[in-house]
C-alpha positions as CSV (number, residue, x, y, z in Angstrom):
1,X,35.9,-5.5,47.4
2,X,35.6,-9.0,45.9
3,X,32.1,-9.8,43.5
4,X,31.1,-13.5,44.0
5,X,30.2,-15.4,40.7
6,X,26.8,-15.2,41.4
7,X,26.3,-11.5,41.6
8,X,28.7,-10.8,38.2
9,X,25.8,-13.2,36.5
10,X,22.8,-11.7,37.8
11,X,24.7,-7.9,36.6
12,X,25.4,-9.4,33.6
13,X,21.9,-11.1,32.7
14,X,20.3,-7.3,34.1
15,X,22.5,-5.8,31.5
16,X,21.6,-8.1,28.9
17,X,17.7,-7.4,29.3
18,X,18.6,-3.8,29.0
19,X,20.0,-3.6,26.0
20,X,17.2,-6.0,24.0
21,X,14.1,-4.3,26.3
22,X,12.1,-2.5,23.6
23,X,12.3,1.1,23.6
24,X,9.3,2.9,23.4
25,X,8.4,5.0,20.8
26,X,6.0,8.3,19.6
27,X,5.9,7.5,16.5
28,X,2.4,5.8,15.6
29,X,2.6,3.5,12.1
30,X,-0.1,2.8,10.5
31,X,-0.7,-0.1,7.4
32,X,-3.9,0.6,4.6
33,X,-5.8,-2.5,5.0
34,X,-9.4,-2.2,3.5
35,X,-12.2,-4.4,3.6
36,X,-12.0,-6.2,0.1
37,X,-15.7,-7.2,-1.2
38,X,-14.4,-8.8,-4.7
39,X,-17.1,-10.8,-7.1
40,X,-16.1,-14.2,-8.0
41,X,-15.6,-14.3,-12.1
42,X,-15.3,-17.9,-14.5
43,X,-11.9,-18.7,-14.2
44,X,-9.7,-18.3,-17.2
45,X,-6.3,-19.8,-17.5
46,X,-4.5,-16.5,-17.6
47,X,-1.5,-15.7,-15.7
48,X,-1.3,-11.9,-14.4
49,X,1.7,-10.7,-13.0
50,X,1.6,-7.6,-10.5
51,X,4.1,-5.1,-10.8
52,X,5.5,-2.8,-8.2
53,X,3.9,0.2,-8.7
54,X,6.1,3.2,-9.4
55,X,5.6,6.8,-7.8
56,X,7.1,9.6,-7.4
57,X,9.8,10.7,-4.9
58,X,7.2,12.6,-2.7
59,X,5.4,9.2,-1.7
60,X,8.3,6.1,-2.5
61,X,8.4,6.7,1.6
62,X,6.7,5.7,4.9
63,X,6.2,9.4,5.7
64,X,2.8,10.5,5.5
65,X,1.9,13.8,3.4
66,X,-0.9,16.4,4.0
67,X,-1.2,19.8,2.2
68,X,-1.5,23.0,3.9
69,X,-0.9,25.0,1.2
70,X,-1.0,25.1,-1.9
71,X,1.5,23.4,-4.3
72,X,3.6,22.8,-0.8
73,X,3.7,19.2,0.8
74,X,4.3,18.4,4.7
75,X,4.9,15.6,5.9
76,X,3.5,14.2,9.9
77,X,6.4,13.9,12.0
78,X,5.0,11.6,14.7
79,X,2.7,9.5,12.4
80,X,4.1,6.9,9.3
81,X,3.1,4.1,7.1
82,X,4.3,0.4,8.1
83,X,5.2,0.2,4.6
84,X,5.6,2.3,1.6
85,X,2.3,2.9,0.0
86,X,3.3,1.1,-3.1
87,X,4.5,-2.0,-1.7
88,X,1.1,-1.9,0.8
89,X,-0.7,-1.4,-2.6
90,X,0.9,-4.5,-4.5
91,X,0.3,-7.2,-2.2
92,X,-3.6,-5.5,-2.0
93,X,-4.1,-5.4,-6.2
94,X,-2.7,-9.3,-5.6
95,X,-5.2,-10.2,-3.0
96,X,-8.2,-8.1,-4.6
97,X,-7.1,-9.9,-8.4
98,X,-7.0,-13.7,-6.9
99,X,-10.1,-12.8,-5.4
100,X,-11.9,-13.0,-8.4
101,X,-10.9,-16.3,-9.0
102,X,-10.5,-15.1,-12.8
103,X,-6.8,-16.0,-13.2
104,X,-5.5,-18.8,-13.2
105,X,-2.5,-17.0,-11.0
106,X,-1.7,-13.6,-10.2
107,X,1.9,-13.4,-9.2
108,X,4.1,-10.5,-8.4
109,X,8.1,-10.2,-10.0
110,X,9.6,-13.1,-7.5
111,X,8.0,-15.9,-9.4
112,X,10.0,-16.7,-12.4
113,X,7.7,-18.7,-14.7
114,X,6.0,-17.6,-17.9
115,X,3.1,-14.9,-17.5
116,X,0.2,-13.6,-20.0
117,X,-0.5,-9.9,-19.2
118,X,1.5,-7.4,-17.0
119,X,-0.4,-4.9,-14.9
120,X,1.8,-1.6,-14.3
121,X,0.6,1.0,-11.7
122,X,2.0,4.5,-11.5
123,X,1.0,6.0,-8.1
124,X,0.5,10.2,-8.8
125,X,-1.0,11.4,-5.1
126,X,-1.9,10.1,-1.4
127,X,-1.8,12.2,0.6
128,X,-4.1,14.6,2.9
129,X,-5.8,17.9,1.9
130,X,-6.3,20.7,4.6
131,X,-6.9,23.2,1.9
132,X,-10.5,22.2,2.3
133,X,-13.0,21.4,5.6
134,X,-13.5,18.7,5.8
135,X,-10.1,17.5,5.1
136,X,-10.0,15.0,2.2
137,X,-7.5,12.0,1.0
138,X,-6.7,12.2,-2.6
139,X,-5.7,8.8,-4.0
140,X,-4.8,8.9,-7.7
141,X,-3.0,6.2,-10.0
142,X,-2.9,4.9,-13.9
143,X,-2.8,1.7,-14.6
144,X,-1.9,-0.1,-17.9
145,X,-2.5,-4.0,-18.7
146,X,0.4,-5.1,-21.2
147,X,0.1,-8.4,-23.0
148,X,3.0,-10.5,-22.5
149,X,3.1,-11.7,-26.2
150,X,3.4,-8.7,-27.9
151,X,4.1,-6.0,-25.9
152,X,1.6,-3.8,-26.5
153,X,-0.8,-2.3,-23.8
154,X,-4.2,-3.9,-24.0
155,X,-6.3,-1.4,-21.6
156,X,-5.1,2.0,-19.4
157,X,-7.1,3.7,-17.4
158,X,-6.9,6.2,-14.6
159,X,-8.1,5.8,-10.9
160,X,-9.0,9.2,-8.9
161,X,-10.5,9.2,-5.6
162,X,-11.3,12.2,-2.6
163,X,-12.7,10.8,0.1
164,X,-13.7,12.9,3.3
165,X,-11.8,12.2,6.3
166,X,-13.7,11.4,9.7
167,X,-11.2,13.3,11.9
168,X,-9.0,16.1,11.4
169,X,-6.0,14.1,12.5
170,X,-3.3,11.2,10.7
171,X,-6.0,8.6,11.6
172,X,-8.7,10.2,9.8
173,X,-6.5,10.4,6.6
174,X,-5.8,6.5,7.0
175,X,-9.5,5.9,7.5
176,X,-10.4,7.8,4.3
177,X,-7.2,6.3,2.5
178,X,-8.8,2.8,3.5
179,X,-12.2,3.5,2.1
180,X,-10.7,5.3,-1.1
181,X,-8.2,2.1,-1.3
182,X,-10.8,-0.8,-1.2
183,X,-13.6,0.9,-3.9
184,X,-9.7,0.9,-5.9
185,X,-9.7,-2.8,-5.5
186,X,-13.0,-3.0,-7.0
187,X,-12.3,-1.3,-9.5
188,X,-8.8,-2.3,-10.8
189,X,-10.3,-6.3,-10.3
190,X,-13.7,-5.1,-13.0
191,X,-10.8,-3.3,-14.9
192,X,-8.7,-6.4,-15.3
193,X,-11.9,-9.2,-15.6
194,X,-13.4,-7.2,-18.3
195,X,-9.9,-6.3,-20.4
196,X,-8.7,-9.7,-19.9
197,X,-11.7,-12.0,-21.1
């Protein structure tokens, strides 16, 4: 049996969409995006720069953890972050800081000019709490402004937030995460305005 030109092409093109048709999947990502409400501060000539936040093994991953016992973490095997929470919460800490309109730049470790003060970010816990009903999120970090010039650390302080979820579900931990998230902004933007000016 011969194939005529014409039917090899169309097999071929059919073949072709195949293999770049997306494939559908279960797993639901999710990205922590809060509403930011920043106050607008005098501008200073100061340069921040952002640094990735460190963490711990347990949460330097998309995977999602929740505690149903204690001292034992879990981690949703259908649901995931888009990005690793400490990425997610760089670019945030940059948009929240330039809000303010305090600096006169707040750039992140790509830009390679001379900066003023450092802000460092140690993530401890995110993740979802079952031991309690509600369910909460428990978002805790420490944070330490460095000056540039000397080294030394000009203001630390430590973040801790439980918010309630909505829902006993993956969604209602990213809907708590985003409310416990954005009063973070707030704060880490009055912590840096009133350290640095």
């Amino acid at each position: 049996m011969k194939f005529t030109p014409l039917i090899i092409v169309l097999c071929c093109g059919l073949t072709a969409c195949n293999l770049v048709a997306p494939v559908p999947s279960d797993v639901t990502t999710y990205t922590i995006n809060p509403k930011l409400d920043i106050s607008v501060k005098k501008s200073f000539s100061h340069v921040l720069m952002v640094q990735q936040p460190e963490t711990s093994a347990i949460y330097n991953t998309v995977q999602m953890p929740y505690v149903l016992k204690p001292h034992q973490i879990a981690y949703y095997a259908k649901n995931q972050w888009a990005d690793t929470p400490t990425k997610m919460l760089q670019s945030l800490i940059v948009e929240a800081l330039q809000d303010t309109k305090h600096f006169k730049a707040v750039v992140t470790p790509a830009y390679m000019g001379t900066f003023d003060y450092s802000l460092n970010m140690q993530l401890i816990t995110l993740s979802q709490n079952f031991l309690v009903s509600p369910s909460e999120m428990h978002l805790k970090a420490t944070l330490q402004l460095v000056s540039n010039a000397s080294g030394n650390v000009v203001a630390a302080k430590t973040f801790d937030y439980v918010e309630p979820t909505p829902l006993q579900s993956p969604l209602g931990g990213v809907l708590a995460t985003n409310r416990a998230v954005g009063k973070m902004m707030q704060d880490i933007s009055r912590f840096c305005v009133k350290a640095i000016s």
